[in-house]
N, C-alpha and C positions, 0 to 999 in steps of 0.2 A: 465700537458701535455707540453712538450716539442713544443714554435710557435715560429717562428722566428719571432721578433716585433720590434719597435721601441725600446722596452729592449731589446730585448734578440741581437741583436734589429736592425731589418728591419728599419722598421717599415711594414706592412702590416696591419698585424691587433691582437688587443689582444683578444684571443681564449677564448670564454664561451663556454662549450664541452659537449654535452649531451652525456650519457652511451652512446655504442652501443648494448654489448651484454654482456654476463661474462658467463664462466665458473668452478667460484668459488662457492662452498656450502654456503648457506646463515645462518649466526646466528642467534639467536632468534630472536634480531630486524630489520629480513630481509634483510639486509645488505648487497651485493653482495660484498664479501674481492677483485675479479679481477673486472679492467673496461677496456672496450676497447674503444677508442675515434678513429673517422675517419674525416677528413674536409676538404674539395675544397675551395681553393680561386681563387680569377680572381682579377687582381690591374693591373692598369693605369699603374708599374712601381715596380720594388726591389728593394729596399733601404735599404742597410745595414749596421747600422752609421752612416745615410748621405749620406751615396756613393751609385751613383744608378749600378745595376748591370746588365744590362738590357740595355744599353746605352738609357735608357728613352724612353724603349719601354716597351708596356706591359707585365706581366708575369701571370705566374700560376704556384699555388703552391698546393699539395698535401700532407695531414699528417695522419700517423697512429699510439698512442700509445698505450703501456699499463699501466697498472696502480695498486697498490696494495694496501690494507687498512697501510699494514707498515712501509709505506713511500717511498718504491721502485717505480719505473718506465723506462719505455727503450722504442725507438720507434726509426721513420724513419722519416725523410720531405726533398720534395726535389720541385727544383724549375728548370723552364727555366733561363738563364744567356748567356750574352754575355757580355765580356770584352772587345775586341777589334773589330774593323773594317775588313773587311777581307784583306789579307795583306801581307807583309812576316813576318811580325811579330806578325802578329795572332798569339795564343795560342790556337785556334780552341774548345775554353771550350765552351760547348751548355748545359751542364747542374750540377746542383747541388746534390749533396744526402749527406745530412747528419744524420747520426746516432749517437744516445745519450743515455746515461744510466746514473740516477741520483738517489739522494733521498730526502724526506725532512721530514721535523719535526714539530712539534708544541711546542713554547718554553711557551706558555703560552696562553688562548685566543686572545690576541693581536698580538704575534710575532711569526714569522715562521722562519724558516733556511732552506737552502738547497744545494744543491751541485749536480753540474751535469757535466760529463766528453762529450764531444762532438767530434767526425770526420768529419772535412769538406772533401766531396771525389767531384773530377771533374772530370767523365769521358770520357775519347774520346779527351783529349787534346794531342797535337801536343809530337811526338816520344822522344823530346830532353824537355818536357815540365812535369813537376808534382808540381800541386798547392795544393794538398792533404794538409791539416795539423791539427793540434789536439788543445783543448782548453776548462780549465776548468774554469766551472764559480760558484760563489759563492753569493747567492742570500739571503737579510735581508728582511721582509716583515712583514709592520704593517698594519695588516688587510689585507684587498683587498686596502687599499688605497695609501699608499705608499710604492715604493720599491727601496733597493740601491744594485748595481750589478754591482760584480769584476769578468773581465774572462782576465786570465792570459794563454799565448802561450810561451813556450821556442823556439818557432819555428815559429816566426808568419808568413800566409801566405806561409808556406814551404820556408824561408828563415832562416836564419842560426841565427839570434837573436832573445831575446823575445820583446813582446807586451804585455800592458796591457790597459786593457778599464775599465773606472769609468764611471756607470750609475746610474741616480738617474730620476726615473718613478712615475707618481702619475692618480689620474683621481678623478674627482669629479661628483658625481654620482644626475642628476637631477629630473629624477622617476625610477622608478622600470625596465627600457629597456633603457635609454639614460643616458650618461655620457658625461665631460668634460673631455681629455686625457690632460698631457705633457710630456716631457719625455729635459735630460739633459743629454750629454758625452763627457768624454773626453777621447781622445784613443793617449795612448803615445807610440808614434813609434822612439823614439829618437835613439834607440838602432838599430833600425833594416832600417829606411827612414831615420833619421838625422832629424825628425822634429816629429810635432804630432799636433793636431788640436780639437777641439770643434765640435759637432753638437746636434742639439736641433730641437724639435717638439712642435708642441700642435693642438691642431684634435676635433673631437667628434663623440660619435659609438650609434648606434643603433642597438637594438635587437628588431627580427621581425620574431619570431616564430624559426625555423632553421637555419634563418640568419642572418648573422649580420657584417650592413656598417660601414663603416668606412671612414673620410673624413678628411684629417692632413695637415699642412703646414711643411715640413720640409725643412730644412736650415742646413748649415756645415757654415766653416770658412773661412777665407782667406788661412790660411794653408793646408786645403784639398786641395782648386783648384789646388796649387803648385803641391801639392802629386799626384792629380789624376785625373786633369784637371777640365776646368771650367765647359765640357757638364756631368760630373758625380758626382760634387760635387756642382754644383748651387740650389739655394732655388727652392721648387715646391712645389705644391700639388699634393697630392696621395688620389684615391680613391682605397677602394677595398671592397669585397662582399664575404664573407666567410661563407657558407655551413656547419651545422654540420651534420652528417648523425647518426639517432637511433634510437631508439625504441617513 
């Protein structure tokens, strides 16, 4: 399932997803080949690399995938967002929808691969304003434990050059419902801002039946501020509370 996190990467929170329902015929070892996952969250704030989107107000986010035994998957999530102030230079974005279509693999018990094509869409922004843009990312994963993630933009941001972001995600896992998160990036905009910056997490989540908290400290650089000021790119804690809705 496609979550916007601290990888993918929010941070908000990373999604353990119960079925909801399937429409696929089951094989002999009952097996449902389609899944469908649905999930609410409620967080303190969006933070996406660092950068809060939300100008450090709270958010809500909404996700619906689907999912197949053959590695395919496609869904929707979409969030509140506010970028600027109101203004003349507001861009008037009030919210987010992204849609995603990927696949992934199994390279071995240990290692996984995947690939997944992503649309950022902002609707309702200002008549001379389009921050739509596109971006694929390419995900290594050993086990559930660690993970390293490249999402390349020829267009980052709907501007005219690319961007690329290096993520490197882990968690350590302390009983069977609680873990230890952190997460490392760096997102090179040299091409497209004339600069690029670091940002970095480390958190701890809890599963508690349907839900599941989430409590991080994250931090960017001295480079963000520059990039995107000090009130969306300074160190915070994020809480958030994420809902899995199924059977």
């Amino acid at each position: 399932m496609f979550e916007k996190t601290l990888f993918m990467f929010s941070l908000c929170t990373t999604a353990l997803l119960i079925p909801l329902t399937s429409s696929a015929h089951e094989d002999t070892d009952t097996q449902k080949s389609v899944e469908f996952t649905a999930t609410a969250t409620i967080a303190t704030d969006y933070m996406f690399r660092g950068i809060s989107q939300t100008l450090n107000d709270p958010a809500v986010h909404a996700a619906f995938d689907v999912s197949h035994t053959s590695g395919l998957s496609a869904g929707v999530w979409s969030s509140n967002v506010d970028s600027q102030d109101r203004g003349p230079f507001d861009d008037q974005s009030d919210q987010e929808i992204d849609i995603y279509i990927g696949y992934g693999t199994s390279l071995n018990e240990y290692w996984m691969v995947d690939a997944t094509a992503i649309r950022y869409i902002f609707p309702g922004t200002a008549s001379d304003t389009d921050l739509d843009w596109n971006e694929l990312l390419i995900g290594v994963h050993f086990r559930e434990y660690v993970s390293l993630l490249i999402g390349y933009s020829n267009k980052v941001f709907n501007l005219d050059d690319p961007g690329i972001y290096y993520g490197l995600s882990g968690n350590l896992p302390l009983s069977h419902n609680t873990r230890l998160t952190a997460s490392l990036g760096y997102y090179d905009l040299d091409d497209a801002l004339n600069d690029s910056y670091m940002d970095w997490s480390a958190g701890a989540e809890a599963d508690m039946g349907m839900f599941t908290a989430r409590l991080a400290y994250i931090e960017a650089d001295n480079h963000a501020d520059t990039l995107f000021g000090l009130d969306k790119a300074d160190g915070r804690i994020l809480f958030s509370l994420m809902a899995a809705f199924g059977e």
